[in-house]
Biopython code that builds the backbone (N, CA, C, O; Angstrom):
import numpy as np
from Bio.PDB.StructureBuilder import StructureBuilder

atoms = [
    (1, "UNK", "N", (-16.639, -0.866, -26.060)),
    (1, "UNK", "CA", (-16.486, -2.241, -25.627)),
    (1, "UNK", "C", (-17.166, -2.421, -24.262)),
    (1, "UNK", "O", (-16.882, -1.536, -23.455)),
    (2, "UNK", "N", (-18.169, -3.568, -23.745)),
    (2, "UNK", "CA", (-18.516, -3.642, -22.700)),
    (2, "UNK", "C", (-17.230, -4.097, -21.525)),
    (2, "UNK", "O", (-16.041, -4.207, -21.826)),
    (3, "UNK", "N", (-17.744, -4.291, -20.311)),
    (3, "UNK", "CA", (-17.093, -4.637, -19.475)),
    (3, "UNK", "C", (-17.346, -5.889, -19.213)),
    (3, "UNK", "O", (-18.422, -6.423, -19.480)),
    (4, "UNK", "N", (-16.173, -6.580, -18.554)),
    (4, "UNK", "CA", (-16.119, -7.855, -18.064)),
    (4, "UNK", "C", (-17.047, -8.411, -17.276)),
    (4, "UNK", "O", (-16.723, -7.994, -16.164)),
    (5, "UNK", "N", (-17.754, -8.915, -17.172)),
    (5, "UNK", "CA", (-19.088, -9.470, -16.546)),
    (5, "UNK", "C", (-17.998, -10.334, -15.206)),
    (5, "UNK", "O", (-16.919, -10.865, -15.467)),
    (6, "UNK", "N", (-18.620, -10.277, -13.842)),
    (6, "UNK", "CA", (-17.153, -10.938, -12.898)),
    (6, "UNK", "C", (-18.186, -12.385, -12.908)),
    (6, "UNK", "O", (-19.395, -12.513, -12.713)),
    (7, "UNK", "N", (-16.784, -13.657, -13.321)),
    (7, "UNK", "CA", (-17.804, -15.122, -13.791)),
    (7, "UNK", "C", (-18.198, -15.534, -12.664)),
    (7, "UNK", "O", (-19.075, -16.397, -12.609)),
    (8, "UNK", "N", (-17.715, -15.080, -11.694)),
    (8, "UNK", "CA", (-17.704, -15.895, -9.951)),
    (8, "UNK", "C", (-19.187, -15.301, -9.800)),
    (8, "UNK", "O", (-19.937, -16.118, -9.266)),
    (9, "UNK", "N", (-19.771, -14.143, -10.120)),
    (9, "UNK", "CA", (-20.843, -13.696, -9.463)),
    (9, "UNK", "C", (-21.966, -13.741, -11.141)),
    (9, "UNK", "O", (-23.143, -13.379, -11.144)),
    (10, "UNK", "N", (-21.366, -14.159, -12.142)),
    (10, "UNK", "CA", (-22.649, -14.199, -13.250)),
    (10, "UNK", "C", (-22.488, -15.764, -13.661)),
    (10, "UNK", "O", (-22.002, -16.353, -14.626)),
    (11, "UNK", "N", (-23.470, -16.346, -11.824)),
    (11, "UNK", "CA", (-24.470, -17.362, -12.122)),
    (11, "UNK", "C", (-25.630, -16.976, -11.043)),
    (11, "UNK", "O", (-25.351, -16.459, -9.961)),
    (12, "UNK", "N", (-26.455, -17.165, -11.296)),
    (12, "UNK", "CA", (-27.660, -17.037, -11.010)),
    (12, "UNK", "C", (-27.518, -17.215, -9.444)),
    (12, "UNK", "O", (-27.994, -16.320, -8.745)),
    (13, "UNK", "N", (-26.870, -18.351, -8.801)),
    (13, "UNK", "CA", (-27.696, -18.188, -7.282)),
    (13, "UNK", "C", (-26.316, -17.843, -6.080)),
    (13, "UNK", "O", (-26.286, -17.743, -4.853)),
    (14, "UNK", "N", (-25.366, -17.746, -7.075)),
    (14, "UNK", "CA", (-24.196, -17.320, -6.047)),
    (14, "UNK", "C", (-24.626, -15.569, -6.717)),
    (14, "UNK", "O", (-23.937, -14.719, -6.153)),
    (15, "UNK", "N", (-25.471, -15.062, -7.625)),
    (15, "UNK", "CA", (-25.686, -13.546, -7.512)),
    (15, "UNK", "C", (-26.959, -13.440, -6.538)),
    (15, "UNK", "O", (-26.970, -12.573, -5.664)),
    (16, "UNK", "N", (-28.027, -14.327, -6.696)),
    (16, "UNK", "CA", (-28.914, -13.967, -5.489)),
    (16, "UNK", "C", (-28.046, -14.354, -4.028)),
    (16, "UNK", "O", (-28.353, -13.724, -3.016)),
    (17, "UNK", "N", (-27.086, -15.282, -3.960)),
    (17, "UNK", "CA", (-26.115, -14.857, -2.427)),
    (17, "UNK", "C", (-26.217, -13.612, -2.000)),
    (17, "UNK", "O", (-26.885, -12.872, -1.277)),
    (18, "UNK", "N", (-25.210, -13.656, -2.789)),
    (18, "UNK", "CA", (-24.520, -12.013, -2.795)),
    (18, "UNK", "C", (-25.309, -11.061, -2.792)),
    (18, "UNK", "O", (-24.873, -10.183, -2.048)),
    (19, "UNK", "N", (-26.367, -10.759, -3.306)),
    (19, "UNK", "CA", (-27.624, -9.926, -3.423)),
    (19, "UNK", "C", (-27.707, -9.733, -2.100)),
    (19, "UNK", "O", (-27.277, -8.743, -1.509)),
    (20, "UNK", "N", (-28.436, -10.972, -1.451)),
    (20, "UNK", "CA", (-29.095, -10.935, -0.167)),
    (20, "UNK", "C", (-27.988, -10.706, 1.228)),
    (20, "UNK", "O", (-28.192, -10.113, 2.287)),
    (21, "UNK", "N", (-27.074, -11.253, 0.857)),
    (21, "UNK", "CA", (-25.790, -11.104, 1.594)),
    (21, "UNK", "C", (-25.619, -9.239, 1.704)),
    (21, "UNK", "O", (-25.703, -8.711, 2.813)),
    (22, "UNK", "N", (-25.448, -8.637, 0.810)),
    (22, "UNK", "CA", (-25.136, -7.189, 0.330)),
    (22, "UNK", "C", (-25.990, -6.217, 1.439)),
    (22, "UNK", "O", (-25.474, -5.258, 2.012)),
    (23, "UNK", "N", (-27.663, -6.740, 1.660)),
    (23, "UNK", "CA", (-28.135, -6.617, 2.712)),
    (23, "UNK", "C", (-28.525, -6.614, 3.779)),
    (23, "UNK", "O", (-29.632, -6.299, 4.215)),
    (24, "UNK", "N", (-27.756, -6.920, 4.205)),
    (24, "UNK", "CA", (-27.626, -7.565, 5.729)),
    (24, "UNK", "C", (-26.848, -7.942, 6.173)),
    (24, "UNK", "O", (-26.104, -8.580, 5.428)),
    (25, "UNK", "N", (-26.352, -7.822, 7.983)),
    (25, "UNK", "CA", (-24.891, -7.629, 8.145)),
    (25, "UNK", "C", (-24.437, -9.390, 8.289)),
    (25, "UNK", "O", (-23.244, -9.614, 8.494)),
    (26, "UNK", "N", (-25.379, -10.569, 8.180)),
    (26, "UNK", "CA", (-25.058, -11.939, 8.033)),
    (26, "UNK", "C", (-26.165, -12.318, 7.855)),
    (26, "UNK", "O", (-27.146, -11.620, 8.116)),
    (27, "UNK", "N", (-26.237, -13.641, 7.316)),
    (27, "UNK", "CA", (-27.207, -14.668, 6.887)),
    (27, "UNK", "C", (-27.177, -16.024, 7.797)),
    (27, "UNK", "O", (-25.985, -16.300, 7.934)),
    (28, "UNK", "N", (-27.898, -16.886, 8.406)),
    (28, "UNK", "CA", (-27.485, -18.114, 8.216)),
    (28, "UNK", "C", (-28.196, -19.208, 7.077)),
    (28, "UNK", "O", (-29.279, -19.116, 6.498)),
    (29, "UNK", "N", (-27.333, -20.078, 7.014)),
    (29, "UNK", "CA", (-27.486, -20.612, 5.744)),
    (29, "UNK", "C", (-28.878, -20.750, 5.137)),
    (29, "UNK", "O", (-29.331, -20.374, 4.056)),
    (30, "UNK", "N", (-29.654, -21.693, 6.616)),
    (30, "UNK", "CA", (-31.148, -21.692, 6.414)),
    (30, "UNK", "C", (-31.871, -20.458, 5.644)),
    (30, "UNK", "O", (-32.707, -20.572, 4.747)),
    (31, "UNK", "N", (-31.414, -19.373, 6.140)),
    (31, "UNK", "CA", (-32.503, -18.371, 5.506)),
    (31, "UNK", "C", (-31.826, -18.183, 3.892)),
    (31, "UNK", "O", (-32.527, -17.902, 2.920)),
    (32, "UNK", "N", (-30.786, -18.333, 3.848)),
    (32, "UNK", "CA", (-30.527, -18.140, 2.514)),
    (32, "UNK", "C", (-31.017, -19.353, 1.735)),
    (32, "UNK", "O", (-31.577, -19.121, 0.664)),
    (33, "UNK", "N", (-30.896, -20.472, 2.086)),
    (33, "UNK", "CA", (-31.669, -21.283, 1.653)),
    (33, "UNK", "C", (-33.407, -21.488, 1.203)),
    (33, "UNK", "O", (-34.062, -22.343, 0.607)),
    (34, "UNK", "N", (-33.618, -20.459, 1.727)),
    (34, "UNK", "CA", (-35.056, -20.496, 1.799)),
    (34, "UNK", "C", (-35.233, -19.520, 1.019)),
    (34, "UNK", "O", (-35.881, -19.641, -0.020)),
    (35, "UNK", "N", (-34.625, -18.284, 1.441)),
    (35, "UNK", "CA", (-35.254, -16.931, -0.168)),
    (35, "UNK", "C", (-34.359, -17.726, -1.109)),
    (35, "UNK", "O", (-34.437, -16.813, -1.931)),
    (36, "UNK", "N", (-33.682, -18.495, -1.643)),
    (36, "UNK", "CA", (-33.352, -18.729, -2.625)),
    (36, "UNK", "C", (-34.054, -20.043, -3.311)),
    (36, "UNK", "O", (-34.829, -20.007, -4.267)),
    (37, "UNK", "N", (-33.711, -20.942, -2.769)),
    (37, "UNK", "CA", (-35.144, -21.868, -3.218)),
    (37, "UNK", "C", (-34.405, -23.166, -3.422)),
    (37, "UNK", "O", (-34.839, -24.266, -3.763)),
    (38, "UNK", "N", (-33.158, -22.763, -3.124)),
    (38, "UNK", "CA", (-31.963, -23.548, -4.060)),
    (38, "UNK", "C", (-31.735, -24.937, -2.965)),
    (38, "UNK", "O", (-32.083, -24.904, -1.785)),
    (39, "UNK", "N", (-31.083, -26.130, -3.629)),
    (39, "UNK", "CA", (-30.859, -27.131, -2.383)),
    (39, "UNK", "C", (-29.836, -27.390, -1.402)),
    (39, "UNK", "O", (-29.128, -26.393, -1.263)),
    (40, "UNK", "N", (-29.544, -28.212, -0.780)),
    (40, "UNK", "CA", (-28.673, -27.743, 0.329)),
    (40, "UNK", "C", (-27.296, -28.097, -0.145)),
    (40, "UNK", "O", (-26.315, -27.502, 0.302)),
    (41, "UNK", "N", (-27.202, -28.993, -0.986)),
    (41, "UNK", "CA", (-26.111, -29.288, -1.644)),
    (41, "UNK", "C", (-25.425, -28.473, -2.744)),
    (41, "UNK", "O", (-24.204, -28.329, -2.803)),
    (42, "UNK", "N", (-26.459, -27.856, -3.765)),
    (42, "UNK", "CA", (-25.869, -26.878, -4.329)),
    (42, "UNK", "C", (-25.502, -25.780, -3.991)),
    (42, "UNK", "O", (-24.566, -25.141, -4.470)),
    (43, "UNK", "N", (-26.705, -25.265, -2.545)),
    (43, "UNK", "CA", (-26.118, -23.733, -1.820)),
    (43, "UNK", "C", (-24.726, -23.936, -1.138)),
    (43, "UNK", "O", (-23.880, -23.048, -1.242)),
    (44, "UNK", "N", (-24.526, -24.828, -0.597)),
    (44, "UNK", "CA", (-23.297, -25.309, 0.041)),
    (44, "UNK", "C", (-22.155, -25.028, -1.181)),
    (44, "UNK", "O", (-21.241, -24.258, -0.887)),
    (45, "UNK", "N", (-22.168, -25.580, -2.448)),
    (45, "UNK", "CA", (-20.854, -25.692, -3.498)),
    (45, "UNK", "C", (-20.740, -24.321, -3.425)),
    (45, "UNK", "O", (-19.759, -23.712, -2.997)),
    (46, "UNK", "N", (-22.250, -23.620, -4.053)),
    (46, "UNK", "CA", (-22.148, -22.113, -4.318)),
    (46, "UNK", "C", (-21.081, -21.029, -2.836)),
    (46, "UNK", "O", (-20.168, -20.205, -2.906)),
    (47, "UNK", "N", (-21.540, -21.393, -2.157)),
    (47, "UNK", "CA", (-21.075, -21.138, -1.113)),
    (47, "UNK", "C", (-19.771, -20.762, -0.817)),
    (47, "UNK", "O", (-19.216, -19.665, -0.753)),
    (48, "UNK", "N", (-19.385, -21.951, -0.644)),
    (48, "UNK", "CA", (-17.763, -22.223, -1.528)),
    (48, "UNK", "C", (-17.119, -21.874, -2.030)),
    (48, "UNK", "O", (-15.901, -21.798, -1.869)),
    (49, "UNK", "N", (-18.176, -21.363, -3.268)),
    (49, "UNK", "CA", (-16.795, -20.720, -4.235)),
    (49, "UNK", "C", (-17.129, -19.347, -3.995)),
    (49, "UNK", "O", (-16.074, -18.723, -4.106)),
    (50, "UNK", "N", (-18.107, -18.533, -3.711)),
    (50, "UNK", "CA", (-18.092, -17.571, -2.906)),
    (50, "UNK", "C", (-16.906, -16.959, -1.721)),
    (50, "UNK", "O", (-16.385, -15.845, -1.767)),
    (51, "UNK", "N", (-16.750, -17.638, -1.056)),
    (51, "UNK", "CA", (-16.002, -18.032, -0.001)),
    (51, "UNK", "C", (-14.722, -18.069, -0.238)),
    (51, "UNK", "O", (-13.949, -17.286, 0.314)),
    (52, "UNK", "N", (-14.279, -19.124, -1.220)),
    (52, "UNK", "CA", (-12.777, -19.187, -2.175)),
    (52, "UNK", "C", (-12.095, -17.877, -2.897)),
    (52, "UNK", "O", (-10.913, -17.580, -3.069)),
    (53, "UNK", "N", (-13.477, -17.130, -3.292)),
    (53, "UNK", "CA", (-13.252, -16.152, -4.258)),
    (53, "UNK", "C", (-12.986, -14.669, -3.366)),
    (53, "UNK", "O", (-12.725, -13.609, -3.934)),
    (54, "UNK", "N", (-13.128, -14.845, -1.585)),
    (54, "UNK", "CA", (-13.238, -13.643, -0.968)),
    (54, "UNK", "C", (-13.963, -13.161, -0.430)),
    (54, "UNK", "O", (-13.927, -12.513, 0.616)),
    (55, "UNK", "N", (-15.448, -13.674, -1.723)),
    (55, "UNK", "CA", (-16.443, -12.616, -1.590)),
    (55, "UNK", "C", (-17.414, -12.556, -0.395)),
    (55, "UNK", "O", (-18.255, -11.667, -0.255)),
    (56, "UNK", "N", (-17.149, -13.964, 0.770)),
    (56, "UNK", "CA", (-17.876, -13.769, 1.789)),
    (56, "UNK", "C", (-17.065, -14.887, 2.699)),
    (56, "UNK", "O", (-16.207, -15.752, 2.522)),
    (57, "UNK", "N", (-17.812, -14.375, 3.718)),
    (57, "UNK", "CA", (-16.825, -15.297, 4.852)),
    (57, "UNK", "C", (-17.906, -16.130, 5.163)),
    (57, "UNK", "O", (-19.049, -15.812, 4.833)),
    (58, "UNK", "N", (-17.575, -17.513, 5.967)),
    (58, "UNK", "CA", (-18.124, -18.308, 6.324)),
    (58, "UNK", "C", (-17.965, -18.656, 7.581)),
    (58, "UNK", "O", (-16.910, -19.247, 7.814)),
    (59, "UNK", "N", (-18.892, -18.424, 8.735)),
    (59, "UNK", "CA", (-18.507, -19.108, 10.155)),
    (59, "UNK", "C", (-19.648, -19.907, 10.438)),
    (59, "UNK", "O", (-20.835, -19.655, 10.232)),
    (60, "UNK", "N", (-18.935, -21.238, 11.107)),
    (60, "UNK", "CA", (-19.482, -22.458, 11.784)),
    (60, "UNK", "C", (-19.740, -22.462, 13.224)),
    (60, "UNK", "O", (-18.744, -22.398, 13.944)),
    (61, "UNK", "N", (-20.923, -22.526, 13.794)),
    (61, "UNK", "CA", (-20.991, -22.704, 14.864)),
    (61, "UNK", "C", (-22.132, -23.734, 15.401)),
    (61, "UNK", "O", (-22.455, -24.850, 14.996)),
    (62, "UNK", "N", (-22.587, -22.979, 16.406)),
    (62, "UNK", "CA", (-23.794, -23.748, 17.295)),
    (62, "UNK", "C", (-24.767, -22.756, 17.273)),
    (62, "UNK", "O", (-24.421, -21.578, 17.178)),
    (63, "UNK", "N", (-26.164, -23.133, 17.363)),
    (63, "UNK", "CA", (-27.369, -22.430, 17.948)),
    (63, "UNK", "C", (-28.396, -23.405, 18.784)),
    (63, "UNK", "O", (-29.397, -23.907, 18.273)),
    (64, "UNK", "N", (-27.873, -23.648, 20.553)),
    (64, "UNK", "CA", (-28.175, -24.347, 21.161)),
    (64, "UNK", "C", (-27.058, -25.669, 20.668)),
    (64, "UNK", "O", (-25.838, -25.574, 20.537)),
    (65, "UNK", "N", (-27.777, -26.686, 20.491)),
    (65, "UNK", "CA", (-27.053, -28.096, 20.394)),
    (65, "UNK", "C", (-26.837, -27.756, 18.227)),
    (65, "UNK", "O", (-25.824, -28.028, 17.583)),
    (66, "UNK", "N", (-27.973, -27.212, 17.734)),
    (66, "UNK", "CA", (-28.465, -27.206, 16.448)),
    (66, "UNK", "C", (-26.552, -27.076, 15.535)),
    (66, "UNK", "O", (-25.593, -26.741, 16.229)),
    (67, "UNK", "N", (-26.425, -27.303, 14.466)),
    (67, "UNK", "CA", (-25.184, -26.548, 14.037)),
    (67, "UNK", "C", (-25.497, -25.283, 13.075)),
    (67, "UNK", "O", (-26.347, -25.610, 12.247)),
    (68, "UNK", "N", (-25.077, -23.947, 12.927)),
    (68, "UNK", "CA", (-25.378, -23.187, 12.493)),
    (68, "UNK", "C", (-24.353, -22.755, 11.582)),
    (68, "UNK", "O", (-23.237, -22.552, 12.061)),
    (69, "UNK", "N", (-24.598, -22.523, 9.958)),
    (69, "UNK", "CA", (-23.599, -21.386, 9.421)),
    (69, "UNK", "C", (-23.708, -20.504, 8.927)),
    (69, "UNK", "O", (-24.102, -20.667, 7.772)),
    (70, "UNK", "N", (-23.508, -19.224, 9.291)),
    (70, "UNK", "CA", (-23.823, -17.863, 8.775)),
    (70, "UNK", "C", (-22.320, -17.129, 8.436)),
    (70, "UNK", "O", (-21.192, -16.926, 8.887)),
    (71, "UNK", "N", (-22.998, -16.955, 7.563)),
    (71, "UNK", "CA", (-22.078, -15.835, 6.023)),
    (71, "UNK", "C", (-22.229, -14.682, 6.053)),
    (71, "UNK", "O", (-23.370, -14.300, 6.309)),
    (72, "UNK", "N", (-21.227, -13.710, 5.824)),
    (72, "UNK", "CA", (-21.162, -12.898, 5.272)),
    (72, "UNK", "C", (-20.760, -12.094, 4.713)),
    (72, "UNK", "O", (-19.561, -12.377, 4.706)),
    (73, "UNK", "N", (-20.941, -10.608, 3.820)),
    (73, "UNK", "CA", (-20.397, -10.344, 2.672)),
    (73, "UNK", "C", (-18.903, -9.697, 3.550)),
    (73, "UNK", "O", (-18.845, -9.036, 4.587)),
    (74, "UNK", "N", (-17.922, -10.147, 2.744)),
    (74, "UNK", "CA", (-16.130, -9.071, 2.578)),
    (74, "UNK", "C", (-16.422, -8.024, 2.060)),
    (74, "UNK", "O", (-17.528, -7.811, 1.563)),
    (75, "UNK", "N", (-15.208, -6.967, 2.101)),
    (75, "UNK", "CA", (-15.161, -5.778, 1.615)),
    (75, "UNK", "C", (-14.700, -6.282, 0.088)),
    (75, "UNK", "O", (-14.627, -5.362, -0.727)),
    (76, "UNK", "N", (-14.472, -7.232, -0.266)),
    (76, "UNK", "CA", (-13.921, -7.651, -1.159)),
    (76, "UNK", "C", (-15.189, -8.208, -2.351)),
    (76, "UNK", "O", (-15.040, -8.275, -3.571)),
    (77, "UNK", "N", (-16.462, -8.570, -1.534)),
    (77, "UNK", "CA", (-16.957, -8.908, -2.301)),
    (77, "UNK", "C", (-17.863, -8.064, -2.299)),
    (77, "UNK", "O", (-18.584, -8.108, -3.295)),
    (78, "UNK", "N", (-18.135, -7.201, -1.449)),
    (78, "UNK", "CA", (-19.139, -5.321, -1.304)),
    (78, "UNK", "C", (-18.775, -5.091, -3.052)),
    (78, "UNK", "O", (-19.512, -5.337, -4.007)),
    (79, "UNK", "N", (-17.262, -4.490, -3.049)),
    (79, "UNK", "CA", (-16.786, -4.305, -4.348)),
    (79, "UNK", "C", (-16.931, -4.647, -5.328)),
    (79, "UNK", "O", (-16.996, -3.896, -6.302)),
    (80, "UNK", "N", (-17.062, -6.362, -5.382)),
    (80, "UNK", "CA", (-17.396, -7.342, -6.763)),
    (80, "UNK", "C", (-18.699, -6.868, -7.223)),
    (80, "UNK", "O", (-19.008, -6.382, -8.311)),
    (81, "UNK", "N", (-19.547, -7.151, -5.970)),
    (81, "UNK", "CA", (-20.759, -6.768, -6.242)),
    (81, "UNK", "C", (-21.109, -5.278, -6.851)),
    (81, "UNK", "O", (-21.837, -5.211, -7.842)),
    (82, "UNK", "N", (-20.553, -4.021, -6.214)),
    (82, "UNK", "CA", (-20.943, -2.763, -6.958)),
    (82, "UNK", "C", (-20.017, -2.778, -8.280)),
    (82, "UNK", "O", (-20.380, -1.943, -9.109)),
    (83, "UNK", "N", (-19.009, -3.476, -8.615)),
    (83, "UNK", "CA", (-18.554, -3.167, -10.086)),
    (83, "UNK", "C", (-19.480, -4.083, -10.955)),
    (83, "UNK", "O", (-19.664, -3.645, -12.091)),
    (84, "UNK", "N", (-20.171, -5.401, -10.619)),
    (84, "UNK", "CA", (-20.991, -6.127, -11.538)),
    (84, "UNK", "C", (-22.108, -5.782, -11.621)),
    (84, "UNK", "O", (-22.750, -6.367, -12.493)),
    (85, "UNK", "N", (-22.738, -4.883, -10.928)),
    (85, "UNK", "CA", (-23.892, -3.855, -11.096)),
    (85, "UNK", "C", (-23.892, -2.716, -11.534)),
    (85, "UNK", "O", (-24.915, -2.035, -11.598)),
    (86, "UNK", "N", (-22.680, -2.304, -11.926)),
    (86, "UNK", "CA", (-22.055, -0.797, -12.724)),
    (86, "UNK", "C", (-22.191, -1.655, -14.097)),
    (86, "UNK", "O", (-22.907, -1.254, -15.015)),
    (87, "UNK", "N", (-21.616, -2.594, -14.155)),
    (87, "UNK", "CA", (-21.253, -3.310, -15.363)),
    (87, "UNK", "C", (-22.433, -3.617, -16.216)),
    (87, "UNK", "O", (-22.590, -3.356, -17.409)),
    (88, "UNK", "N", (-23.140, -4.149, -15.484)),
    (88, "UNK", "CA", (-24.819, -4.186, -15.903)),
    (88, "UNK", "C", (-25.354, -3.272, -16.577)),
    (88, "UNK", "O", (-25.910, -3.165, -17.671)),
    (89, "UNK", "N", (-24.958, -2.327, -15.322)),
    (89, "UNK", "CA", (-25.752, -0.992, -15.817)),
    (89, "UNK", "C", (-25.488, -0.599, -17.118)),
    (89, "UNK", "O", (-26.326, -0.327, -17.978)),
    (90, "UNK", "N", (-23.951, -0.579, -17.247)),
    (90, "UNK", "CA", (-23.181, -0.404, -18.923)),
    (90, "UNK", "C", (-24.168, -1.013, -19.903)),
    (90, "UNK", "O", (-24.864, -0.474, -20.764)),
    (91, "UNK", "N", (-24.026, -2.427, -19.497)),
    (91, "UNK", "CA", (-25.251, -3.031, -20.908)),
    (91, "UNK", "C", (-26.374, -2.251, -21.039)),
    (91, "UNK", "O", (-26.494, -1.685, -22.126)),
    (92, "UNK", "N", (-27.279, -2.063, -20.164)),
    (92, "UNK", "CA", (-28.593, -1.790, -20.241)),
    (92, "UNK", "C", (-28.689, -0.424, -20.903)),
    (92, "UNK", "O", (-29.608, -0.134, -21.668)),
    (93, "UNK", "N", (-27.820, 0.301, -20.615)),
    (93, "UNK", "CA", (-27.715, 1.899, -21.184)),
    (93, "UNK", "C", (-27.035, 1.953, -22.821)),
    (93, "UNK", "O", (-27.345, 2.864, -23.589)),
    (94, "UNK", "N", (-26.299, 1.105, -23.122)),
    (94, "UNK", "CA", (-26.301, 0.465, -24.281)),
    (94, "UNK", "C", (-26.673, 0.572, -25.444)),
    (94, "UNK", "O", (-26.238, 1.095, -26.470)),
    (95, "UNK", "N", (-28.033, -0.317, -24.980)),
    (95, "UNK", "CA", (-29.158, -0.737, -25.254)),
    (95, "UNK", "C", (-30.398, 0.683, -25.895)),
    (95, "UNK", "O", (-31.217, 0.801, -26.806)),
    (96, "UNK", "N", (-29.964, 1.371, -24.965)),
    (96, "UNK", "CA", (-31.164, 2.456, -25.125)),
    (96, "UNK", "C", (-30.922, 3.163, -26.514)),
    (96, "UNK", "O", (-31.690, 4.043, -26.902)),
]
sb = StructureBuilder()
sb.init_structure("model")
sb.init_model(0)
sb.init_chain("A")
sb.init_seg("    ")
for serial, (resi, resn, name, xyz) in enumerate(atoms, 1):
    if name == "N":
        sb.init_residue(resn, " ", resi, " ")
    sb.init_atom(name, np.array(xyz, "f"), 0.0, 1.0, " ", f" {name:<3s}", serial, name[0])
structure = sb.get_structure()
């Protein structure tokens, strides 16, 4: 039987989050916005439920007058992330 695919992280741009998040010790939004391609309204929801789910923290601030928010990954969502890439892995080997 395969494993549970985790639903919070199998959609497409809350897994490139998390991806890019996974590497690096924070993001601000802008740059995630930008390797992702995604708009500011949907990175924001995604965000969110990211955020809701644990898997990353969210802080609000300033850079100069500018407003800034940079994310980043929980130990909680380190975890999500290496069991939904084990899980993967399950399929693909599968397969062979």
């Amino acid at each position: 039987m395969f494993p549970k695919l985790d639903p919070i992280l199998h959609s497409e741009l809350r897994l490139a989050v998390i991806s890019i998040l996974a590497d690096v010790d924070g993001a601000e939004f802008s740059y995630i916005k930008k390797q992702t391609g995604a708009t500011s309204g949907n990175l924001s929801v995604q965000i969110d439920k990211l955020s809701a789910a644990g898997y990353i923290s969210v802080e609000k601030g300033f850079k100069g007058k500018m407003p800034c928010t940079t994310c980043k990954i929980t130990p909680a969502g380190i975890e999500a992330f290496e069991n939904y890439v084990a899980a993967l892995k399950e399929y693909i080997s599968a397969g062979k």
